[in-house]
Biopython code that builds the backbone (N, CA, C, O; Angstrom):
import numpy as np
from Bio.PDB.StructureBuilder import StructureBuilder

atoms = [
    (1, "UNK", "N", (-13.981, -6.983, 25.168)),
    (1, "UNK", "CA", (-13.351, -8.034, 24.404)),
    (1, "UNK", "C", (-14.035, -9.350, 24.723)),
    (1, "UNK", "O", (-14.391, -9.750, 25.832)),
    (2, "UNK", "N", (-14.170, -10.032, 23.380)),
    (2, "UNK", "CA", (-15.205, -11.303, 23.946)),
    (2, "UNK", "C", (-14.009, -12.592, 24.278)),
    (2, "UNK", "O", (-13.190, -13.067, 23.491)),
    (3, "UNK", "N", (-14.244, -12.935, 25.688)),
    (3, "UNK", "CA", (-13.830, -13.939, 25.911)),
    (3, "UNK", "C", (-13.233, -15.396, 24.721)),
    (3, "UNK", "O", (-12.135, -15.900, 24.480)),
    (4, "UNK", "N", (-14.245, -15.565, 24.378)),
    (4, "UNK", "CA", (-14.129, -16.519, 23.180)),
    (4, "UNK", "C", (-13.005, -16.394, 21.917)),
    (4, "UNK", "O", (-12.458, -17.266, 21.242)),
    (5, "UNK", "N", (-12.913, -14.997, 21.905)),
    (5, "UNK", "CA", (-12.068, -14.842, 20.379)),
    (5, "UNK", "C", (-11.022, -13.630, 21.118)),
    (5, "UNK", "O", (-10.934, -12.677, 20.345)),
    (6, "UNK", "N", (-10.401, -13.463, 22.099)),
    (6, "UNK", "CA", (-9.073, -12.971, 22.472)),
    (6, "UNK", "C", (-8.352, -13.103, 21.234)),
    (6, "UNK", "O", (-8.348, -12.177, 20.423)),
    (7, "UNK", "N", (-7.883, -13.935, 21.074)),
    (7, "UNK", "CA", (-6.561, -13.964, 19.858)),
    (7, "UNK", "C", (-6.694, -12.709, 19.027)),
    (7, "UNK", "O", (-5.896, -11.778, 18.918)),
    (8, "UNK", "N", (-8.620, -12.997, 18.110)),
    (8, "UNK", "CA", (-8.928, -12.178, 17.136)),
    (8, "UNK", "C", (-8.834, -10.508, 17.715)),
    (8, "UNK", "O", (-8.248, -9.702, 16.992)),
    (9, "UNK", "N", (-9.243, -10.184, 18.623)),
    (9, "UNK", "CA", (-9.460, -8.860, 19.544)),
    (9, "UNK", "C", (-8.015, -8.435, 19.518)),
    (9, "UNK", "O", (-7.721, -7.577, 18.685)),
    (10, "UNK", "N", (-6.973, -8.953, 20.382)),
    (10, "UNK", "CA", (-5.470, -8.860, 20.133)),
    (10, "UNK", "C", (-5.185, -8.493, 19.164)),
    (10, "UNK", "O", (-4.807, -7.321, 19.173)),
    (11, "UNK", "N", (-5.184, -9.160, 17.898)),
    (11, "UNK", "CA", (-4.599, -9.139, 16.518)),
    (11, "UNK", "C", (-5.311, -7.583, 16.221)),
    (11, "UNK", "O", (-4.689, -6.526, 16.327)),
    (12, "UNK", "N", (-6.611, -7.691, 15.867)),
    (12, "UNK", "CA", (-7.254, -6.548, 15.218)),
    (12, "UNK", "C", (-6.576, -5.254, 16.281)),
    (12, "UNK", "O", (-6.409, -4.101, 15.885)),
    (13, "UNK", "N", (-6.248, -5.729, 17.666)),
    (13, "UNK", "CA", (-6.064, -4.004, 18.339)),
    (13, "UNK", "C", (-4.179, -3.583, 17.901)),
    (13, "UNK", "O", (-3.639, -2.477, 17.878)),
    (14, "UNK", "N", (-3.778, -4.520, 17.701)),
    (14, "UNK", "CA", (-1.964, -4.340, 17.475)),
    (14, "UNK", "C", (-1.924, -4.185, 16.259)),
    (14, "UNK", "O", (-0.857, -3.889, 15.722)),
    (15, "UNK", "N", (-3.143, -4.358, 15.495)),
    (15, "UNK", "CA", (-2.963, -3.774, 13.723)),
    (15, "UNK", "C", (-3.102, -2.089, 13.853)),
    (15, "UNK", "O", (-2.294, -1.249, 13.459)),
    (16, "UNK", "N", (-4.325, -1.892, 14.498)),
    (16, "UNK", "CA", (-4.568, -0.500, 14.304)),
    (16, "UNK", "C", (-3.688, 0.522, 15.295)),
    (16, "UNK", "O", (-3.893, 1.727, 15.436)),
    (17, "UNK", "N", (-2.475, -0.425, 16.055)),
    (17, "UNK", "CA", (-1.586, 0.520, 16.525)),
    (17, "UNK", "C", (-0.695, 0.821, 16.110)),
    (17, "UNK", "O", (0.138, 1.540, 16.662)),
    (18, "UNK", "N", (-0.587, 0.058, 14.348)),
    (18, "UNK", "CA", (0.765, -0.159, 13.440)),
    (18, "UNK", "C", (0.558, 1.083, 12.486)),
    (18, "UNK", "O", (-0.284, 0.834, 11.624)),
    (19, "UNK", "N", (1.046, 2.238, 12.411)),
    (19, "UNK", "CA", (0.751, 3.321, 11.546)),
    (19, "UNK", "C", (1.473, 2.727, 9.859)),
    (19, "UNK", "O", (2.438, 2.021, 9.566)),
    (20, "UNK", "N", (0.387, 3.470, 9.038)),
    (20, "UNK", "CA", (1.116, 2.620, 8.072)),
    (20, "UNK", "C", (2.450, 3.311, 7.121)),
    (20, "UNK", "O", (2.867, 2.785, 6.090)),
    (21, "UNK", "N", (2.986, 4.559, 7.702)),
    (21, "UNK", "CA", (3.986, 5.010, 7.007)),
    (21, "UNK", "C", (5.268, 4.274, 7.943)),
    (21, "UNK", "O", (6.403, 4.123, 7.490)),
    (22, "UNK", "N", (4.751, 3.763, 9.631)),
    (22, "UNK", "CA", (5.568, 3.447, 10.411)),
    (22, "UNK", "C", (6.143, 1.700, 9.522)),
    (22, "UNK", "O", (7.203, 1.145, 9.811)),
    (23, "UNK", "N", (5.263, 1.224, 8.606)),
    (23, "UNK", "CA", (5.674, 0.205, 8.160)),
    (23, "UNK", "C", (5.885, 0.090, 6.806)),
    (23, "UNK", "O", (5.968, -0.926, 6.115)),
    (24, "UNK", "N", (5.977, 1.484, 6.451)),
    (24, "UNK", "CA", (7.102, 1.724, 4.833)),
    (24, "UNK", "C", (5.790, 1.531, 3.931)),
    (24, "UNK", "O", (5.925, 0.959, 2.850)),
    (25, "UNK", "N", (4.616, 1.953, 4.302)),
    (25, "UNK", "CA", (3.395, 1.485, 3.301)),
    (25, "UNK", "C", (2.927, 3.184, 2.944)),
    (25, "UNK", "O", (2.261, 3.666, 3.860)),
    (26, "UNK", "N", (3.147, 4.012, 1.917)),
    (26, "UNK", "CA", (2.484, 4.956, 1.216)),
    (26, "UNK", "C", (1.010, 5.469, 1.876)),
    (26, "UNK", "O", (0.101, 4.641, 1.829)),
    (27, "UNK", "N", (0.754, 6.631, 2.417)),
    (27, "UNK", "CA", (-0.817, 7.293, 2.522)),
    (27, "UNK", "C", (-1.447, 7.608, 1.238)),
    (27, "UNK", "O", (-1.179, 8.449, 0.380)),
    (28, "UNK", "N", (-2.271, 6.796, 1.324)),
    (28, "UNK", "CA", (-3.270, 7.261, 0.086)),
    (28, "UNK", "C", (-4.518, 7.903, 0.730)),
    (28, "UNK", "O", (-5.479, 7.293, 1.200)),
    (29, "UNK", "N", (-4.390, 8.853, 0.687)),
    (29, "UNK", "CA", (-5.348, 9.599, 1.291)),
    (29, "UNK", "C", (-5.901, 9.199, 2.669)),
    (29, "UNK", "O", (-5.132, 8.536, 3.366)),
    (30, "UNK", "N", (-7.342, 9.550, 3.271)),
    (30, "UNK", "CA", (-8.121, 9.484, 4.036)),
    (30, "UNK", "C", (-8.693, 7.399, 4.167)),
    (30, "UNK", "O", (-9.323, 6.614, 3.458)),
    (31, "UNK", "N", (-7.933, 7.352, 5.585)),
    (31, "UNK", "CA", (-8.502, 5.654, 6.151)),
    (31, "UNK", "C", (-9.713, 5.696, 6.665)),
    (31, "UNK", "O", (-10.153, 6.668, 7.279)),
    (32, "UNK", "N", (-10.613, 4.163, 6.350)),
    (32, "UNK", "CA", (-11.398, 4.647, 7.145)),
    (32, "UNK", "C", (-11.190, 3.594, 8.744)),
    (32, "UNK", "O", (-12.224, 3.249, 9.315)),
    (33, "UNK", "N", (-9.694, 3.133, 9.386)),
    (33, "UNK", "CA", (-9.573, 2.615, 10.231)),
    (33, "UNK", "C", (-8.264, 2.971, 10.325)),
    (33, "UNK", "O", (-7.472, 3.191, 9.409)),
    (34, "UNK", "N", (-8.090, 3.012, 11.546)),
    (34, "UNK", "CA", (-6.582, 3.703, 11.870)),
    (34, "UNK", "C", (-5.442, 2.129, 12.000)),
    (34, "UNK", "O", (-5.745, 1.019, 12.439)),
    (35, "UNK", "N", (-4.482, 2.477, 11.591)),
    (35, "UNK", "CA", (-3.446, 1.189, 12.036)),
    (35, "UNK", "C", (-3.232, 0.559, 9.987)),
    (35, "UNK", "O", (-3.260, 1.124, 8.893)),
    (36, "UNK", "N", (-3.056, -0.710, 10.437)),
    (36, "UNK", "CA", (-2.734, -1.045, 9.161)),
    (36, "UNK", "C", (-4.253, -1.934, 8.569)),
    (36, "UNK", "O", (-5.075, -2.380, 9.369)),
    (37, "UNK", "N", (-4.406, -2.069, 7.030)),
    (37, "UNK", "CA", (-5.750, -2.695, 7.038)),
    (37, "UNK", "C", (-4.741, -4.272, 7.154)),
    (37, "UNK", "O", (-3.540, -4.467, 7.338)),
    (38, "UNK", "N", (-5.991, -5.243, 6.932)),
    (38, "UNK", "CA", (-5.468, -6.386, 6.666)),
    (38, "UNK", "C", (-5.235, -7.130, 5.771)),
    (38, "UNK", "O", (-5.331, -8.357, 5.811)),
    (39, "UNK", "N", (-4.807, -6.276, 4.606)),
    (39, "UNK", "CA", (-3.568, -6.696, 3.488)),
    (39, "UNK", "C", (-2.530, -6.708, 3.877)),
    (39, "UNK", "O", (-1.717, -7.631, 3.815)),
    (40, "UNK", "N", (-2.344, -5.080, 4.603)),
    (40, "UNK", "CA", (-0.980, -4.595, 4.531)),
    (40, "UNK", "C", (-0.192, -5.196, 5.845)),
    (40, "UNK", "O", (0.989, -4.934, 6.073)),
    (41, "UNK", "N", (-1.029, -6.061, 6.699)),
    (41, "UNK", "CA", (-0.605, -6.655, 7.500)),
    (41, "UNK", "C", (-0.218, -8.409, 7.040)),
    (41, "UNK", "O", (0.841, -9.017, 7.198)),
    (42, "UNK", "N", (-1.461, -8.856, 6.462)),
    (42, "UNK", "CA", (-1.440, -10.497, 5.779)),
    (42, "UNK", "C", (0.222, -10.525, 5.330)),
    (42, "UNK", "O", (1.069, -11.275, 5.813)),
    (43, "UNK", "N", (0.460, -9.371, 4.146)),
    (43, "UNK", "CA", (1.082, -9.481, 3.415)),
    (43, "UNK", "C", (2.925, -9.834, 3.929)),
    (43, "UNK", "O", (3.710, -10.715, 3.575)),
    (44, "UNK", "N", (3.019, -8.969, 4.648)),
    (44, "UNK", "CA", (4.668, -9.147, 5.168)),
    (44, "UNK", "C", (4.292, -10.169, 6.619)),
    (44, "UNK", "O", (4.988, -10.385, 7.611)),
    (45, "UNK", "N", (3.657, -10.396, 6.456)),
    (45, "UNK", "CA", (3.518, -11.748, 7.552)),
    (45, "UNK", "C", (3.408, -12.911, 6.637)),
    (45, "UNK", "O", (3.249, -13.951, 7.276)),
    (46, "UNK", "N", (3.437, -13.064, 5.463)),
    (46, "UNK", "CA", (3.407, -13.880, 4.960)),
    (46, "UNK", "C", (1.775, -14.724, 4.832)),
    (46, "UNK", "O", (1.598, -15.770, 4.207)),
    (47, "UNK", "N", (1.341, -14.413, 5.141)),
    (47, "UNK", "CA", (-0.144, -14.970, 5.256)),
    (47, "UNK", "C", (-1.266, -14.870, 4.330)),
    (47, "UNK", "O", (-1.163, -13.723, 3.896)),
    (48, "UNK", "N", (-2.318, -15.434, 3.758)),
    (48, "UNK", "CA", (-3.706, -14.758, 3.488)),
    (48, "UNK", "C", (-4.205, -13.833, 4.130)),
    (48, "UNK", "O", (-4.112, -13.778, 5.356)),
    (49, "UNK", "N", (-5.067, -12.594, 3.128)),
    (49, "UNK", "CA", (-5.863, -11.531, 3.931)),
    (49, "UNK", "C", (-7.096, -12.741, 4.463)),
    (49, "UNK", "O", (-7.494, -12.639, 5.623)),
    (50, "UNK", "N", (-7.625, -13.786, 3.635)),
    (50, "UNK", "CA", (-8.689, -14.386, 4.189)),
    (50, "UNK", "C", (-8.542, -15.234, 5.458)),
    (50, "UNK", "O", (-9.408, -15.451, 6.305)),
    (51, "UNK", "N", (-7.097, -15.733, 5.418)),
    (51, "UNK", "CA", (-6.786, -16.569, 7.143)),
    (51, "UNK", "C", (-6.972, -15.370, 7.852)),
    (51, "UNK", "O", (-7.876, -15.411, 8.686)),
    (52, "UNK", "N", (-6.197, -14.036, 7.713)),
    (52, "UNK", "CA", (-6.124, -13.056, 8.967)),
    (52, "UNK", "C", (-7.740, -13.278, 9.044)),
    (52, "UNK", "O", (-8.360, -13.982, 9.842)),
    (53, "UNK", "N", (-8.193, -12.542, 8.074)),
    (53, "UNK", "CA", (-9.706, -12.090, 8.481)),
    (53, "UNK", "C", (-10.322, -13.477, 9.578)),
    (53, "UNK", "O", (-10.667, -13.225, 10.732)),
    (54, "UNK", "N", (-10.368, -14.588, 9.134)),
    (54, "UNK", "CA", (-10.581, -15.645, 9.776)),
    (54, "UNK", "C", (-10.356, -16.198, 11.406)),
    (54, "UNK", "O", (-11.105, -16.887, 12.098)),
    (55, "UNK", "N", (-8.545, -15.397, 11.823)),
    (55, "UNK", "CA", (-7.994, -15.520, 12.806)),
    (55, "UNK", "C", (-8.791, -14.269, 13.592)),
    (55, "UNK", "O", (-9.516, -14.543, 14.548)),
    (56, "UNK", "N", (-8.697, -13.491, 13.341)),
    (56, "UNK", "CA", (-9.770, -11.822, 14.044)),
    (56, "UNK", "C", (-11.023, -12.330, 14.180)),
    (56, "UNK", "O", (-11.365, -12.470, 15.354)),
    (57, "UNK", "N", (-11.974, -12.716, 13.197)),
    (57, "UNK", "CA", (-13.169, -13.040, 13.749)),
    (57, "UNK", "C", (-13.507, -14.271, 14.119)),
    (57, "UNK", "O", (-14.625, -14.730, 13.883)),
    (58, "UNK", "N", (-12.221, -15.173, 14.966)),
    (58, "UNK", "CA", (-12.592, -16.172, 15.646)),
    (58, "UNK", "C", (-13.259, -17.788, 14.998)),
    (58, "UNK", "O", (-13.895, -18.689, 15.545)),
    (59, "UNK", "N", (-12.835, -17.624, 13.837)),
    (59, "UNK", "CA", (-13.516, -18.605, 13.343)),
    (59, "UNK", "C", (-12.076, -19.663, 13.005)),
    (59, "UNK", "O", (-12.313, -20.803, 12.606)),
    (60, "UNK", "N", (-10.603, -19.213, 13.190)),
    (60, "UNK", "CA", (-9.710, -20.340, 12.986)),
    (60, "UNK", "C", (-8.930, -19.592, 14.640)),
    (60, "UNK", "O", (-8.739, -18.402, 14.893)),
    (61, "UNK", "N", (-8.772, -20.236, 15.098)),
    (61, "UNK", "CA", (-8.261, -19.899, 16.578)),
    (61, "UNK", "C", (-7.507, -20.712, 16.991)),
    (61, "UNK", "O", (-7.716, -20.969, 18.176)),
    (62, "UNK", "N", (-6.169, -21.608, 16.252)),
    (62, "UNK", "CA", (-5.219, -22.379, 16.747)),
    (62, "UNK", "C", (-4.121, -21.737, 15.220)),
    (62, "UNK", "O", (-4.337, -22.127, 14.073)),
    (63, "UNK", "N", (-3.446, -21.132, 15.439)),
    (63, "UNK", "CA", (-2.532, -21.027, 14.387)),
    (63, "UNK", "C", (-1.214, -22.128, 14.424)),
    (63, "UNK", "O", (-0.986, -23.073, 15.180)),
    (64, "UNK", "N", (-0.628, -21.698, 13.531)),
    (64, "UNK", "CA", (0.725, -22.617, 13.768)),
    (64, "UNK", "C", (1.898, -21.697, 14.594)),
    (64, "UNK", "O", (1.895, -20.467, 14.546)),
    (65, "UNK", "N", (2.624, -22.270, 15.150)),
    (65, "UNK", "CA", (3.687, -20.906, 15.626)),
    (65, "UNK", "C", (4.573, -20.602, 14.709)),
    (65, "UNK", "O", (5.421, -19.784, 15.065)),
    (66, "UNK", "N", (4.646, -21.047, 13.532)),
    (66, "UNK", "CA", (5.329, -20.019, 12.109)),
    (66, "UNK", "C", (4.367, -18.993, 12.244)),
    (66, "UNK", "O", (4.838, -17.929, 12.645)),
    (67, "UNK", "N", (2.879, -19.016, 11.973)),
    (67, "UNK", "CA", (1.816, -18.068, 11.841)),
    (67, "UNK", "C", (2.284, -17.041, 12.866)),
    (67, "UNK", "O", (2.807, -15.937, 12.716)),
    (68, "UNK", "N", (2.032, -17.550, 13.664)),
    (68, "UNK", "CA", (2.231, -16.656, 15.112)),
    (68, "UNK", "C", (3.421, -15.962, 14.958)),
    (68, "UNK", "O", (3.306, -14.757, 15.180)),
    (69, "UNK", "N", (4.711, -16.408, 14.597)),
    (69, "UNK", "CA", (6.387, -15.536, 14.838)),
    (69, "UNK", "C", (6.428, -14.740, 13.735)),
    (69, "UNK", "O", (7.279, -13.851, 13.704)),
    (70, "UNK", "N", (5.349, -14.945, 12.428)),
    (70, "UNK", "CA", (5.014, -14.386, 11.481)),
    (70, "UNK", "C", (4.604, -12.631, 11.760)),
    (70, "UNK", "O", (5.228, -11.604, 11.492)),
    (71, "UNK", "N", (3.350, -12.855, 12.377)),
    (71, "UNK", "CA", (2.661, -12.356, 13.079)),
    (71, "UNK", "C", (3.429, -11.112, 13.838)),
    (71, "UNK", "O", (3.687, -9.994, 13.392)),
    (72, "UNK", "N", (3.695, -11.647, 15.071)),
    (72, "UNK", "CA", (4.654, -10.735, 16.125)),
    (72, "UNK", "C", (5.288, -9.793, 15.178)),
    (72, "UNK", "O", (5.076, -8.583, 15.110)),
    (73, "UNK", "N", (6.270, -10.657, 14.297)),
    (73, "UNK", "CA", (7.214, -9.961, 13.644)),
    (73, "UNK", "C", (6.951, -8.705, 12.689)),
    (73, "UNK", "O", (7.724, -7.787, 12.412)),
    (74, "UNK", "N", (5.613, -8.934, 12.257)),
    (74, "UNK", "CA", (4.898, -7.935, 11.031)),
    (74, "UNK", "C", (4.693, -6.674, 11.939)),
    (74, "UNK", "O", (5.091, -5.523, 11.759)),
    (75, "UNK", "N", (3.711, -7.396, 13.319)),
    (75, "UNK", "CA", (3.384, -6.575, 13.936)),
    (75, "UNK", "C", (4.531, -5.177, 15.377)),
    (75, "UNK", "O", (4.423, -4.198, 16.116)),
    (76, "UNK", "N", (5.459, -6.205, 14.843)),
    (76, "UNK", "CA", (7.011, -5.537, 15.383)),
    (76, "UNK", "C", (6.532, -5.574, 17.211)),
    (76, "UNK", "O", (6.640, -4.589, 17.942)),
    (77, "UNK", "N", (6.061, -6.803, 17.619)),
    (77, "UNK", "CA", (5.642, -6.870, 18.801)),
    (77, "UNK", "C", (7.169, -7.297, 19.777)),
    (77, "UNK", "O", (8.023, -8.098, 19.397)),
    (78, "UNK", "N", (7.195, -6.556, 21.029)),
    (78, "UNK", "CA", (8.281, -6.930, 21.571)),
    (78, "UNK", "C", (8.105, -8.845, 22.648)),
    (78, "UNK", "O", (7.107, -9.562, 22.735)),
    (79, "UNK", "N", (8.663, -8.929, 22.888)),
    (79, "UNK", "CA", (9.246, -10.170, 23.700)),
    (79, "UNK", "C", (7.813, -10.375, 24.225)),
    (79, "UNK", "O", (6.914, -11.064, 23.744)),
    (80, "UNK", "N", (7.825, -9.343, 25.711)),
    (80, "UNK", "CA", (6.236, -9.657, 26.439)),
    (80, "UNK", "C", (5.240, -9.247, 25.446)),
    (80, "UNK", "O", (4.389, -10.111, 25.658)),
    (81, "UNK", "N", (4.877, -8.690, 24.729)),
    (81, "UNK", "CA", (3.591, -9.113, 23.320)),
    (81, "UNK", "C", (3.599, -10.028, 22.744)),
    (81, "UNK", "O", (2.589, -10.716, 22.598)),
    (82, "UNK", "N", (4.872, -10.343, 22.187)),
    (82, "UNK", "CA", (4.819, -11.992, 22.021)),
    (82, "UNK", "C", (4.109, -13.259, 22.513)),
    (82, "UNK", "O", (3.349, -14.003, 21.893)),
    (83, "UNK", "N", (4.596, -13.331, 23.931)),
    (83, "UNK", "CA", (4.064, -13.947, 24.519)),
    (83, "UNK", "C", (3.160, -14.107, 25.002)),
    (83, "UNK", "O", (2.593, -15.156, 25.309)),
    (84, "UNK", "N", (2.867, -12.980, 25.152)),
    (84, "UNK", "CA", (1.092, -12.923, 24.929)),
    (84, "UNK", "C", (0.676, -13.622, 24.019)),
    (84, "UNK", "O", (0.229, -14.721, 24.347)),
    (85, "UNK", "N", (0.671, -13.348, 22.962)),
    (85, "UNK", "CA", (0.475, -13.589, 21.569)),
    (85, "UNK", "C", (0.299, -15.179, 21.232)),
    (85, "UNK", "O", (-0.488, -15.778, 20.499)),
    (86, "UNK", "N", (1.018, -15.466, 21.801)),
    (86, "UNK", "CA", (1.390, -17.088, 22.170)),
    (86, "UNK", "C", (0.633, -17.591, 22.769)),
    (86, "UNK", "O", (-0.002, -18.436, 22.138)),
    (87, "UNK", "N", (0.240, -17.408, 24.281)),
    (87, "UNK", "CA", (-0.310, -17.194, 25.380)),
    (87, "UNK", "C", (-1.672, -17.388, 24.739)),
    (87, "UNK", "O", (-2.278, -18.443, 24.925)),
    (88, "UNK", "N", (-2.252, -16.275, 23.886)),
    (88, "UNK", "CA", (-4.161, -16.400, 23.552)),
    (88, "UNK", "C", (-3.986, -17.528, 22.166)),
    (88, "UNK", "O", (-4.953, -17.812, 21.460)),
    (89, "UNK", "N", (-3.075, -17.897, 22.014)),
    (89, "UNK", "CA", (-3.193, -19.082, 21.199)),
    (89, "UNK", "C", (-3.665, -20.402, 21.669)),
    (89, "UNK", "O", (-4.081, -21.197, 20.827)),
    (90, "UNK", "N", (-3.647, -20.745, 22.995)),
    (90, "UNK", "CA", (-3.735, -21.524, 23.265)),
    (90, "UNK", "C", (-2.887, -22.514, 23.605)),
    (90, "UNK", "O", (-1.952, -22.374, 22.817)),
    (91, "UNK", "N", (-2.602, -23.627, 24.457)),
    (91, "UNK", "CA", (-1.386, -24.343, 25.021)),
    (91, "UNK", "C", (-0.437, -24.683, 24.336)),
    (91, "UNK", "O", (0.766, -24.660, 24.597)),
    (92, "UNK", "N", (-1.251, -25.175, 22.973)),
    (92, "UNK", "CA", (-0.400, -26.107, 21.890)),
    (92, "UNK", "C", (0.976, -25.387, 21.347)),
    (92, "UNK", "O", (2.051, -25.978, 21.447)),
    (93, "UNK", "N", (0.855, -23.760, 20.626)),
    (93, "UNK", "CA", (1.970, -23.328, 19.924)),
    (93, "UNK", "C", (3.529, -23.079, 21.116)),
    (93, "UNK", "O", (3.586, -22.791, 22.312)),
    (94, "UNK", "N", (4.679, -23.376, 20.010)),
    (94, "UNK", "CA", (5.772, -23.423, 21.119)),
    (94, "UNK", "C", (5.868, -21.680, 21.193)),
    (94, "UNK", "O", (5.785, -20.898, 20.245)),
    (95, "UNK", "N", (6.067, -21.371, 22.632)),
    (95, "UNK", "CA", (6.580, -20.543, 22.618)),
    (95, "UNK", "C", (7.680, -19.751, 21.911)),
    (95, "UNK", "O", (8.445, -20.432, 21.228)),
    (96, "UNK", "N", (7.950, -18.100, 21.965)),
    (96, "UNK", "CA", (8.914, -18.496, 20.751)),
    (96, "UNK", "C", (10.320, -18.261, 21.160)),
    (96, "UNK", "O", (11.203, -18.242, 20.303)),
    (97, "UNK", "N", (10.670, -18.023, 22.831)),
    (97, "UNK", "CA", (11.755, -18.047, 23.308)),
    (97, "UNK", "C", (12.714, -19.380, 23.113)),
    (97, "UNK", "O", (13.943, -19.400, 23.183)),
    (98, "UNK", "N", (11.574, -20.798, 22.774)),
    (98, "UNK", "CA", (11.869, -21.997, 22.894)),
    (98, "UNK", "C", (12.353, -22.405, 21.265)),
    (98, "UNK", "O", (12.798, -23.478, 20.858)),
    (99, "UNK", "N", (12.179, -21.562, 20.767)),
    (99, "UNK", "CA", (12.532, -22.095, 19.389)),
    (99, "UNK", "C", (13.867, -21.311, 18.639)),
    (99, "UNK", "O", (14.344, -21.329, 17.504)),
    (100, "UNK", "N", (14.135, -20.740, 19.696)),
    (100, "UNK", "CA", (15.785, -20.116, 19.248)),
    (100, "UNK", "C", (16.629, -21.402, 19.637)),
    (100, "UNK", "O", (16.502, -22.261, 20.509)),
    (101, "UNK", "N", (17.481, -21.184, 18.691)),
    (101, "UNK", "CA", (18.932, -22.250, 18.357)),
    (101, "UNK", "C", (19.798, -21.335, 19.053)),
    (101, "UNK", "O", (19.802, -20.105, 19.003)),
    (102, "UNK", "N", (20.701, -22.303, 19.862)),
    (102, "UNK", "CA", (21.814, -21.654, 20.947)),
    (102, "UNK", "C", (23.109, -21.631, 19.661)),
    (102, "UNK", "O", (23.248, -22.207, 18.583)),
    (103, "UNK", "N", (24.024, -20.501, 20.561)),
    (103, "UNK", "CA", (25.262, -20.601, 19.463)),
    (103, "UNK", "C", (25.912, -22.479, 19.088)),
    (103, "UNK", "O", (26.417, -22.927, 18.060)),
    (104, "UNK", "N", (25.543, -23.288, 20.668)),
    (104, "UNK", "CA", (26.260, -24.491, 20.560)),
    (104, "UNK", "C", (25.670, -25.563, 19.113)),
    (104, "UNK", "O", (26.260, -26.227, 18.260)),
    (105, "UNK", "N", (24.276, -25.289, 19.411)),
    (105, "UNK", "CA", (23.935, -26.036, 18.340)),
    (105, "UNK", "C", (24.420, -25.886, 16.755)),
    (105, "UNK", "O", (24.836, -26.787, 16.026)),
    (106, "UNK", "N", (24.211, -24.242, 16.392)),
    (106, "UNK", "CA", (24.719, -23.724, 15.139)),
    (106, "UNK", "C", (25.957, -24.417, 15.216)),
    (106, "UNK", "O", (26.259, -25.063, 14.213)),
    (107, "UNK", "N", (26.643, -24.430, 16.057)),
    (107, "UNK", "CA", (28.464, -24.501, 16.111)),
    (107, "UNK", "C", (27.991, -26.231, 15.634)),
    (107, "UNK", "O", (28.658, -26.627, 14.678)),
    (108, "UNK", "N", (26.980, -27.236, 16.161)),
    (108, "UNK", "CA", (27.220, -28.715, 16.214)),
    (108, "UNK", "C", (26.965, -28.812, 14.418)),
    (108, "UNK", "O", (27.603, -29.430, 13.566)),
    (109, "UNK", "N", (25.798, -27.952, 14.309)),
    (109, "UNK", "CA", (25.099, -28.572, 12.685)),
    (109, "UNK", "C", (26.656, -28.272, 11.791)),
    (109, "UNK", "O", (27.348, -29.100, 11.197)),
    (110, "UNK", "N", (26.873, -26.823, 11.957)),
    (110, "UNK", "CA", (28.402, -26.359, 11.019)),
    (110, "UNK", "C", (28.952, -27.233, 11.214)),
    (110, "UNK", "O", (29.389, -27.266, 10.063)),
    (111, "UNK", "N", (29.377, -28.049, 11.642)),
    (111, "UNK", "CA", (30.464, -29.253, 11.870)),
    (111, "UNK", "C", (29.868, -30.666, 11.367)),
    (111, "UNK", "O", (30.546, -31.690, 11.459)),
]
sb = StructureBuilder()
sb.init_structure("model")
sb.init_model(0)
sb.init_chain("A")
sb.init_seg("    ")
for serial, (resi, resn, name, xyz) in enumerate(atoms, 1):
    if name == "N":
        sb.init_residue(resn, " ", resi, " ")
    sb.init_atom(name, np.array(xyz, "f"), 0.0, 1.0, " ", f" {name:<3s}", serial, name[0])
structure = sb.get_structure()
């Protein structure tokens, strides 16, 4: 894994561990890469296939942490993958333990 583009290495290895009937997506025959391609990933992440492609081969390497919780979530990554996930992003994105709303707050906005 090249030092430089972690994020991209990450992303591309947690796609091809995503089977694609495991994510409600039809076999059409014979893949020629195991996991999901990167439509079928862009797509319920909400994203471009051309940002993913972009984020994998290292050429956009600061996402936003929508991108990122996007991400996790497509990729049905648990808590510690997450944070990882977070983690090869670089310092800037919030973590995403930090961006949950406590019951108190919901309870302040409802009011």
């Amino acid at each position: 894994m090249a030092a430089d583009n972690a994020l991209g290495e990450f992303l591309k290895a947690r796609r091809g561990r995503v089977s694609p009937s495991h994510a409600d997506l039809p076999a059409h025959g014979r893949r020629r890469v195991a996991g999901l391609r990167r439509d079928e990933l862009a797509q319920p992440a909400g994203i471009s296939e051309p940002y993913l492609t972009r984020l994998e081969q290292g050429v956009d390497q600061h996402p936003s942490p929508q991108v990122l919780r996007a991400l996790a979530r497509a990729l049905e990554l648990d808590a510690d993958a997450s944070a990882h996930l977070f983690a090869l992003a670089g310092p800037d994105p919030v973590r995403p333990e930090e961006t949950e709303v406590t019951p108190d707050v919901h309870q302040l906005l409802d009011t």
